[in-house]
N, C-alpha and C positions, 0 to 999 in steps of 0.2 A: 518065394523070397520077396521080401516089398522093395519098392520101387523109392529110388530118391530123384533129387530134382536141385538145380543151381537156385539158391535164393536169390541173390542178383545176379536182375536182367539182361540181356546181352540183347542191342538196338544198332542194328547193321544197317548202314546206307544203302540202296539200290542206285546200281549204275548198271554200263555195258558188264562189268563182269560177274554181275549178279541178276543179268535180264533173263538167263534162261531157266525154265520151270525144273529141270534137274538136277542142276547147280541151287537153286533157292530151296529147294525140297532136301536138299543134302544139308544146307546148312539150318534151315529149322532143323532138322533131325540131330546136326549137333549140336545145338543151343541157342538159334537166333527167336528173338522173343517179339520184337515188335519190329519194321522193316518202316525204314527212314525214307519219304521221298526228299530228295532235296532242290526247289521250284528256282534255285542259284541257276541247274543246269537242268535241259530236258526243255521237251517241247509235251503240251497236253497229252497230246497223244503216246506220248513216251510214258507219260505215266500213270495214263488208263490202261496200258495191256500189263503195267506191275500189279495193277491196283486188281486188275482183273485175274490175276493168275495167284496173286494171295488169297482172293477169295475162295479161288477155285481148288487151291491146297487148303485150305480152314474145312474145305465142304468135305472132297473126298476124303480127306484122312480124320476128320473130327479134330481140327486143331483151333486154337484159338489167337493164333498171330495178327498182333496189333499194329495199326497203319500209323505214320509221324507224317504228319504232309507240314514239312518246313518252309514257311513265305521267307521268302530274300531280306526283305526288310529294306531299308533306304541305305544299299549299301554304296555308298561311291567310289567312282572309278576314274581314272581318265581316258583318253580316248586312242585310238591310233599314233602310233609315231614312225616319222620316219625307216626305212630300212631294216623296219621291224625290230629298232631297239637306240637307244640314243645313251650317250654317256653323258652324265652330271658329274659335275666339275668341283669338288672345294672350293668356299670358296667366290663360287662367280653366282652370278645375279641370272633368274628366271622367269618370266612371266608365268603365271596360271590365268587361263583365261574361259570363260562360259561360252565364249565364240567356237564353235564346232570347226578344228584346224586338225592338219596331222602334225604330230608335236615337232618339235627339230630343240636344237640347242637354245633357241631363245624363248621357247615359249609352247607349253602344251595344252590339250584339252581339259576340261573336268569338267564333269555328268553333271554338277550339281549347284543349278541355274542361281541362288542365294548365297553362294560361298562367297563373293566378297560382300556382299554386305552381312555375313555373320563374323568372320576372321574381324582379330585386332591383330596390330603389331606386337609379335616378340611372342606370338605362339607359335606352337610346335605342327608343321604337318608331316604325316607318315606319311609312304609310299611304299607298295609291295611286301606288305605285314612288317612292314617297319624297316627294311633293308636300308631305305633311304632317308632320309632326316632330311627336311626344309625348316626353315625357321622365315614367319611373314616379315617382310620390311614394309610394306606398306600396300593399302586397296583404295582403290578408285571407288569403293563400296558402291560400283555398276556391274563391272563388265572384268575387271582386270585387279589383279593381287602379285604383286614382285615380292620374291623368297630370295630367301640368299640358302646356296647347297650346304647346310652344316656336314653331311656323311654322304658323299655322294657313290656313284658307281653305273651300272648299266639299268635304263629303264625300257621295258619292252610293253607292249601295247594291254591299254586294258587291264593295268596294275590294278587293285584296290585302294584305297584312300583313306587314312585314319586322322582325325583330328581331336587327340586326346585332351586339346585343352579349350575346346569351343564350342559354343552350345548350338546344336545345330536346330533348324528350323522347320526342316526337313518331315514332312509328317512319318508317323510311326509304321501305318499301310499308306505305301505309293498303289498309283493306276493299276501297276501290274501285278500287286499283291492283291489289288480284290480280283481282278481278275481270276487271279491263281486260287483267289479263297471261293469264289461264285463254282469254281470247278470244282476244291475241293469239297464243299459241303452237297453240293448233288451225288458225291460219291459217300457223304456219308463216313466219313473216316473218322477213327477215333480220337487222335491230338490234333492239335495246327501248333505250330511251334511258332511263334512270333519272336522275329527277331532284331536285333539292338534297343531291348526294352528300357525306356528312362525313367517311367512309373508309373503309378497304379494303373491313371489313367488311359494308358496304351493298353493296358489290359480291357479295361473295363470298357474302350470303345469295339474291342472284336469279339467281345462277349454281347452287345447291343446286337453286332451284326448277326451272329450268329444264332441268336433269341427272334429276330426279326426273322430269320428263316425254318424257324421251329426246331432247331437241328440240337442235338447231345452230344457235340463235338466237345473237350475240352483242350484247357490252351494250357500251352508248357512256355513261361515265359523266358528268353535266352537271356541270361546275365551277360554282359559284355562291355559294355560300357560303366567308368568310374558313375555316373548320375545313377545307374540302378543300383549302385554300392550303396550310392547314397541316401536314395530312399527303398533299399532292401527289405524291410518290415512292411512297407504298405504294399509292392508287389508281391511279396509272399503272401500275404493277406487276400491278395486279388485275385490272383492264379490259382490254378489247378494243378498246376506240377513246375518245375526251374529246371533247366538247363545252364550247366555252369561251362557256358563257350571260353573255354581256356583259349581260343589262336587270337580271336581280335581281342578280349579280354588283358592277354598279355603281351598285345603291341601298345594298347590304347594306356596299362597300369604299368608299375614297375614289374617286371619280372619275380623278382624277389616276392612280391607281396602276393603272387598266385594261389601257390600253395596252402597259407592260413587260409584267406578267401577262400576259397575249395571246402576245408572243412566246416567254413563260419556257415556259409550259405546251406551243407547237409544238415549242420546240428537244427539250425532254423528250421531248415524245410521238416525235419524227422518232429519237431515241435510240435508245425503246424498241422500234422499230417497229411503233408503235400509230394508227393512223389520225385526223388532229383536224381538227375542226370548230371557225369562227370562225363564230358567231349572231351574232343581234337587230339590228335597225335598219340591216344594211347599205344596202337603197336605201329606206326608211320613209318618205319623199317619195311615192313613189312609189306609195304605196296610190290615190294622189287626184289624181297631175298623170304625164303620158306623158315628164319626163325626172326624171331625178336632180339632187340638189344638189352643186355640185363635192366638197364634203367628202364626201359618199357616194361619189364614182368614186377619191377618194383614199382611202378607208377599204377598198374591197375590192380595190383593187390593192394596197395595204399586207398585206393580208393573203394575198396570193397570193405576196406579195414574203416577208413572213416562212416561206412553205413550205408553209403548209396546204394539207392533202388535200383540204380541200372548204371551201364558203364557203355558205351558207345563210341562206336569203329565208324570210318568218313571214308576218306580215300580206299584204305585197305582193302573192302569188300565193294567199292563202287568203280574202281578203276583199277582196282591191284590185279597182281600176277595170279594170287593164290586165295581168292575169298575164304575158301573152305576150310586150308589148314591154319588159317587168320581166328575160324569161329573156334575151330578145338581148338586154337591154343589158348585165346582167351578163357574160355570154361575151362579149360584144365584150372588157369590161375585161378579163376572163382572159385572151381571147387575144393584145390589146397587151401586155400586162405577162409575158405568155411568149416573145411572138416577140421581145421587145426587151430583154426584162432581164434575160433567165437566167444571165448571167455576175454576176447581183446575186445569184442563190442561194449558198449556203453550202453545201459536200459536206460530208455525215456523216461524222464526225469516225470512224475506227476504232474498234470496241470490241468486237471476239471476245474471250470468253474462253473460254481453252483447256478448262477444267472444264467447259461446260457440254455437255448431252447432245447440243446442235443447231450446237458447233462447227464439223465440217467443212460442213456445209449454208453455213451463216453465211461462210465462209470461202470458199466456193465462187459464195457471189450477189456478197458485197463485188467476189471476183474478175474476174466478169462485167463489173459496171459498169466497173472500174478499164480490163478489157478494151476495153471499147465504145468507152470514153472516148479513148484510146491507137489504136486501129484508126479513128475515126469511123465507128461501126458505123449503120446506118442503125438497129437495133431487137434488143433482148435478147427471147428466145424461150423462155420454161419450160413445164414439164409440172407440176403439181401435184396433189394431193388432197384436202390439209387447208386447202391455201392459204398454209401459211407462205412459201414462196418467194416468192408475192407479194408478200405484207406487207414481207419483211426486200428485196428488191428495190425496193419503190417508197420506201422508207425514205430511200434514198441519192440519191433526186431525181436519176435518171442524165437526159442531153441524149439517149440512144434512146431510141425507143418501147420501153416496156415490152410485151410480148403475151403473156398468160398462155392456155394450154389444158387444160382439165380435163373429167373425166367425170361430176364432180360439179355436178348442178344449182344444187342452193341456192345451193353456192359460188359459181358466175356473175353470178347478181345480188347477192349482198353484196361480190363486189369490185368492183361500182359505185361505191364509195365513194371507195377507194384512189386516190389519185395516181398518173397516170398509166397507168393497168393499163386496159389494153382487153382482154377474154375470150372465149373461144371454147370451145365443146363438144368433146371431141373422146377419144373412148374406143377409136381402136383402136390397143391398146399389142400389136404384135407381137412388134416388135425396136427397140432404140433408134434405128439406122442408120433403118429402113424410116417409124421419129415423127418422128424428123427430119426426111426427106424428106419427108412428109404433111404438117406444118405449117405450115416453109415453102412449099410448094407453094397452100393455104391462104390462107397472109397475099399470095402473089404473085396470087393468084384475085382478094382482097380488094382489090385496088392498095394497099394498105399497104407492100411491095417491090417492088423490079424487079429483073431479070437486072443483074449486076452489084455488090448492096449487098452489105455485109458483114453478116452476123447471129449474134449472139453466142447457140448454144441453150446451155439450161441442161436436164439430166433426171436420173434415177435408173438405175446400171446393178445389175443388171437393171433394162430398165424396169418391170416389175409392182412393183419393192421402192416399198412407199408411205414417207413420211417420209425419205426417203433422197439427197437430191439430192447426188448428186455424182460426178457428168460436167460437164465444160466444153467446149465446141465452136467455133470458128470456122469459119462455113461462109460460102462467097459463093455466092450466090445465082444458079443455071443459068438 
């Protein structure tokens, strides 16, 4: 019987309730695809023995689980308060101050040493993912900023900070994000997730860094703030893949306008051929009770429905009660909302153009899927290197299995991520005729084919030319 597989991805957070090797090994086996560190919480060493025990499950079991090592980004906070929590008032007047204090009724700390002189009067500050609403009355644009409480209530220590309508100055990597990124590229992992991107250029500076270290890491850049709304085109341009961070995203925007957003940003990224992430709170019930709320089962099939490459669990599997029956329930919804809806996807819309240096490539994966589609090919079959044929293949959300082979390690577990792309090792390029035989051969070992399907390979003639795909093949399968 052949074997099937969830097209999109399932990218589970690592915490305490996903640190042990049994528990992690339980949930790859039901569906976890790439494993999220998140550099917010954890000390180094916390997450060199995750980093260390995914390796050590990719080796002995022959799997290919992809690493996300997320830097914090310039998240701000305030600082200590009182009695471990202070009540804000409608209302009454507040200082915010850069001076390191524990907060009380007249006045608290905040991290982030340029906030008065960024704030104007008559903008909005969030507190604790928006619970609390300040609005500036005026900055000493030194040391001190007076808010008056528009929405007050209880503030407890070490809240987060959003200031959705002020352009912070704040660099994109703080100290502790190189820090965190000098660790993660010695380990070699496959994304960095950069987070609160405002444009291109925050991309294009941790792509210097990381060229500078000779490393194949690539960067998933985190949408969150309205400024990456607003230059959206040239981040997706930059990046390697998007993450669309729905919690600060929807303290920092309207609520309301989430949603569109969410699909503007996949249709984009599924464009570009960029891999995207839909975050935060898909099943967050879930941290503390063993089912989901209907609106969570309808929020990550919406998002499997809009196209994304991957759907991704936070709390749930980093701190919840239940990691495990968190992954199957997730993959259950993927897998209903793929066996049943797929004529609810959208194909990607054409767009080679002839000028670019990766035309015939491009022209040659489009042509595969259109193939696959027109033959009912059981599964499109490439060779890659760099991994672009993957990418601009799973782009197009074909109904075959997509099955990538490459010689290249890393690449294997970072196209964990991709849509639909199942990988395999496979470095002996003799002759094209004798790869194609091998691989088929291969996925017919795998039960992924049988004697009889059609499979559409895709490779480079000669095969050794790297970057060069373009051969197309229709083979059934002996």
């Amino acid at each position: 019987m052949k074997l099937s597989y969830n097209r999109t991805k399932i990218v589970a957070t690592m915490g305490p309730a996903s640190a042990k090797k049994d528990v992690l090994l339980a949930m790859v086996r039901a569906g976890v695809n790439v494993c999220r560190l998140n550099f917010s919480h954890g000390k180094p060493e916390d997450h060199q023995k995750v980093i260390d025990m995914i390796r050590e499950i990719n080796e002995k079991y022959k799997l290919n689980v992809g690493i996300l090592a997320d830097l914090q980004g310039p998240k701000i906070r305030i600082g200590l308060v009182k009695d471990g929590g202070i009540h804000l008032v409608n209302g009454k007047h507040i200082k915010i101050t850069t001076n390191e204090c524990i907060g009380d009724d007249d006045q608290i700390y905040i991290t982030y040493e340029a906030f008065p002189q960024d704030v104007r009067a008559g903008e909005t500050i969030l507190l604790d993912d928006g619970k609390l609403q300040l609005k500036v009355i005026e900055t000493n644009r030194k040391d001190t900023v007076i808010c008056e409480v528009l929405h007050g209530g209880i503030l407890t220590s070490r809240k987060g900070v959003n200031l959705p309508n002020t352009k912070v100055s704040i660099p994109s990597l703080t100290e502790e994000d190189l820090v965190n990124l000098d660790f993660v590229l010695k380990n070699n992992v496959e994304w960095i997730g950069l987070s609160f991107v405002r444009n291109a250029e925050d991309i294009i500076e941790l792509k210097r860094i990381i060229n500078r270290n000779n490393n194949a890491a690539r960067v998933i850049a985190k949408v969150e703030k309205p400024e990456a709304i607003d230059n959206i085109d040239a981040i997706i341009a930059a990046t390697d893949g998007v993450m669309v961070a729905r919690g600060d995203l929807g303290v920092e925007m309207p609520l309301e306008e989430v949603p569109l957003l969410q699909k503007m940003i996949v249709s984009k990224c599924r464009e570009a051929s960029k891999p995207v992430i839909v975050a935060t709170q898909m099943l967050e019930s879930m941290i503390t009770t063993p089912r989901p709320t209907r609106a969570e089962v309808n929020d990550v099939a919406n998002s499997v429905l809009d196209g994304a490459d991957a759907v991704m669990l936070s709390g749930e599997t980093s701190v919840g009660e239940f990691p495990l029956i968190v992954i199957e329930t997730m993959a259950k919804i993927v897998r209903n909302v793929e066996e049943r809806g797929y004529p609810f996807y959208n194909h990607k819309v054409s767009n080679i153009d002839p000028s670019s240096q990766n035309y015939l490539s491009d022209a040659v994966c489009e042509s595969a899927v259109y193939l696959a589609e027109h033959t009912n090919a059981e599964a499109i079959v490439s060779m890659t290197t760099s991994g672009y044929t993957a990418f601009e293949i799973s782009s197009h959300r074909p109904k075959a299995n997509t099955y990538i082979f490459t010689a290249n390690q890393q690449l294997l577990n970072a196209l964990s991520l991709l849509w639909g792309v199942k990988a395999f090792y496979y470095d002996g390029l003799e002759s094209t005729d004798q790869t194609i035989a091998d691989v088929n051969n291969i996925l017919k070992t795998e039960n992924l084919v049988e004697t009889g399907d059609v499979v559409i390979n895709t490779a480079a003639v000669p095969i050794a030319a790297k970057g060069k795909t373009n051969m197309l093949k229709v083979t059934v399968v002996e």
